[in-house]
N, C-alpha and C positions, 0 to 999 in steps of 0.2 A: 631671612628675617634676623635680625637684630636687636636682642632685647639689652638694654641701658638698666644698669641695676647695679645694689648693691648689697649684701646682705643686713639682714636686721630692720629692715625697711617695707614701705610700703608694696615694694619688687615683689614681694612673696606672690602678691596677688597674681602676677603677669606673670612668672612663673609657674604655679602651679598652673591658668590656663593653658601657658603653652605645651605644657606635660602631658596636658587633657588633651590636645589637639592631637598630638605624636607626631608633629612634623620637623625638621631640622630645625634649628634657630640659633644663633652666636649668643654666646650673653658678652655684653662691653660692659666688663668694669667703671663706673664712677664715682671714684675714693673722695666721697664724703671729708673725710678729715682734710684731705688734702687740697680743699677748695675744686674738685673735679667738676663739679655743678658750674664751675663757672667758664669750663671751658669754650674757647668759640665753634669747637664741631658737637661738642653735645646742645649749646645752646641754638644750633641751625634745627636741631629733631626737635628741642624743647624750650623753646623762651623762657619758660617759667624758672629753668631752673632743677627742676623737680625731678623724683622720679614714681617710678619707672616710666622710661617712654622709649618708642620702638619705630622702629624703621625697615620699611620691607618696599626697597626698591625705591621709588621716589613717594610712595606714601610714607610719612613722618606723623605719628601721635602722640601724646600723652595723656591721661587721665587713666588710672587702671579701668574704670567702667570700657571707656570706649575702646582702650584695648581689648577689651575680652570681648565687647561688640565685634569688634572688625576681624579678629580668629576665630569669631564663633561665626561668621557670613562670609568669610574666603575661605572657608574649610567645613562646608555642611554635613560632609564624610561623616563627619567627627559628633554629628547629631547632639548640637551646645547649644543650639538656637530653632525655636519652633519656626518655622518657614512663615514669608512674608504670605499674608493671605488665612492662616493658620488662629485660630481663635485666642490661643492660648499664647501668641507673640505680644497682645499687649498686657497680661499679665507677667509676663516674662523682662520684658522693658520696665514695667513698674517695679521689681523686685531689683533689676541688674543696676537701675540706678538711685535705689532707696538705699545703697552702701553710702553712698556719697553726700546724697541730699540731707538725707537723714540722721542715719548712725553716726556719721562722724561729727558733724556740729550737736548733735546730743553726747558724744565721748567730751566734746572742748567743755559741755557745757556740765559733765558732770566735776573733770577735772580740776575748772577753774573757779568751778560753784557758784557761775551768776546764775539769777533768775531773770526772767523777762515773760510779761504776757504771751501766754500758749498763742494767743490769735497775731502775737507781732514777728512769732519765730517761723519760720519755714519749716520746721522738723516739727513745730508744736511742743512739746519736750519731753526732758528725756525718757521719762516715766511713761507717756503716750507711746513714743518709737519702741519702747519694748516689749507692752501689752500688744501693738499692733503685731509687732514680730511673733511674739510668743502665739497670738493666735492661728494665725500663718503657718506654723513650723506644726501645730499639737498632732493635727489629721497624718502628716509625714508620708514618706521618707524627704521629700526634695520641698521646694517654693512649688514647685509643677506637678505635685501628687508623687508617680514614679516616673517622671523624668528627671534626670539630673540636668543642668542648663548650668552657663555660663555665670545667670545668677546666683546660683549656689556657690562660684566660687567666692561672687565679691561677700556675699551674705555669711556666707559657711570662714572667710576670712577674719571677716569684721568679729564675726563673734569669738573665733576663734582666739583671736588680740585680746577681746574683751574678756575672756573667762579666764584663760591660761595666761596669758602676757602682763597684762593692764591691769587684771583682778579686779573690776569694777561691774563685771555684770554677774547675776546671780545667776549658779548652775543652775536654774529652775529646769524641771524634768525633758521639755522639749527643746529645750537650749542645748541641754548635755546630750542628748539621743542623737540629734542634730550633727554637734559636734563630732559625736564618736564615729556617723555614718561619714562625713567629713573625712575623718581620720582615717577610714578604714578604705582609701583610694588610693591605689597604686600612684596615682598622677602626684596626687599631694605630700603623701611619704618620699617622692623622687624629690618634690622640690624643696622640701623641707631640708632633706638631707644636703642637695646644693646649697642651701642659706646657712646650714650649720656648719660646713666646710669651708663658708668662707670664699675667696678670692684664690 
């Protein structure tokens, strides 16, 4: 596998899964500064552009959710994803892509401080995406009770940007508890440490 990344970037997230996973993977540098996003073999894994996105064999993805989809069902070893048939896979699907749907166009929309009708926005806003989360997270340790999943990583990310990084979301107590069980994963201290290292 082949993870496309770079640090300080949204890569965090597809790294630390693949730390969760513990199976080999390359990381491919693409130097941001250096216009690398526009190269033509990174734009064959990723049209967008964008990163991270990965390549394992002739499958090519991008979106961190579906990344962590697709290591957490070619690697069940690794116990990321409740099994197809499994009651608790469509709450698991609900949370791994409420990073994306949700947290992030409520991050744009605390950022840039529009407003718009709750019934016109897809995330409802931002104020709703966080009461949801907060309730979600209070019962704890995971989205899954005591399983950890893959959505933990995109969720346990986002927040993590959000409180420590971006300083926009309130340590509220199950936020912070959250975070710290977060922090307190070999996998995530590994990738952390590759994102602060650098290239």
């Amino acid at each position: 596998m082949q993870l496309y990344w770079w640090p300080k970037t949204r890569s965090l997230r597809a790294l630390w899964m693949l730390e969760e996973v513990g199976e080999p993977y390359e990381r491919v540098p693409v130097n941001l500064q250096q216009g690398g996003q526009k190269d033509p073999a990174f734009l064959a894994v990723n049209p967008m552009g964008k990163l991270p996105a990965l390549a394992d064999g002739e499958a090519k993805l991008a979106e961190s959710a579906a990344i962590c989809a697709y290591a957490a069902d070619k690697f069940p070893e690794a116990g990321l994803a409740p099994a197809i048939g499994d009651p608790q896979r469509g709450r698991y699907l609900h949370w791994l892509f409420f990073a994306p749907a949700c947290i992030e166009p409520a991050f744009a929309q605390k950022f840039a401080k529009f407003e718009m009708p709750e019934t016109s926005a897809g995330w409802g806003s931002y104020d709703r995406v966080f009461a949801v989360l907060e309730q979600a997270l209070t019962a704890g340790p995971w989205l899954l009770g005591e399983n950890f999943s893959a959505a933990d990583v995109m969720i346990g990310s986002d927040l993590w940007f959000g409180i420590e990084v971006f300083k926009i979301v309130e340590a509220k107590p199950a936020f912070r508890a959250y975070v710290d069980h977060c922090l307190a994963r070999p996998a995530l201290q590994r990738a952390l440490a590759i994102d602060a290292a650098g290239v």
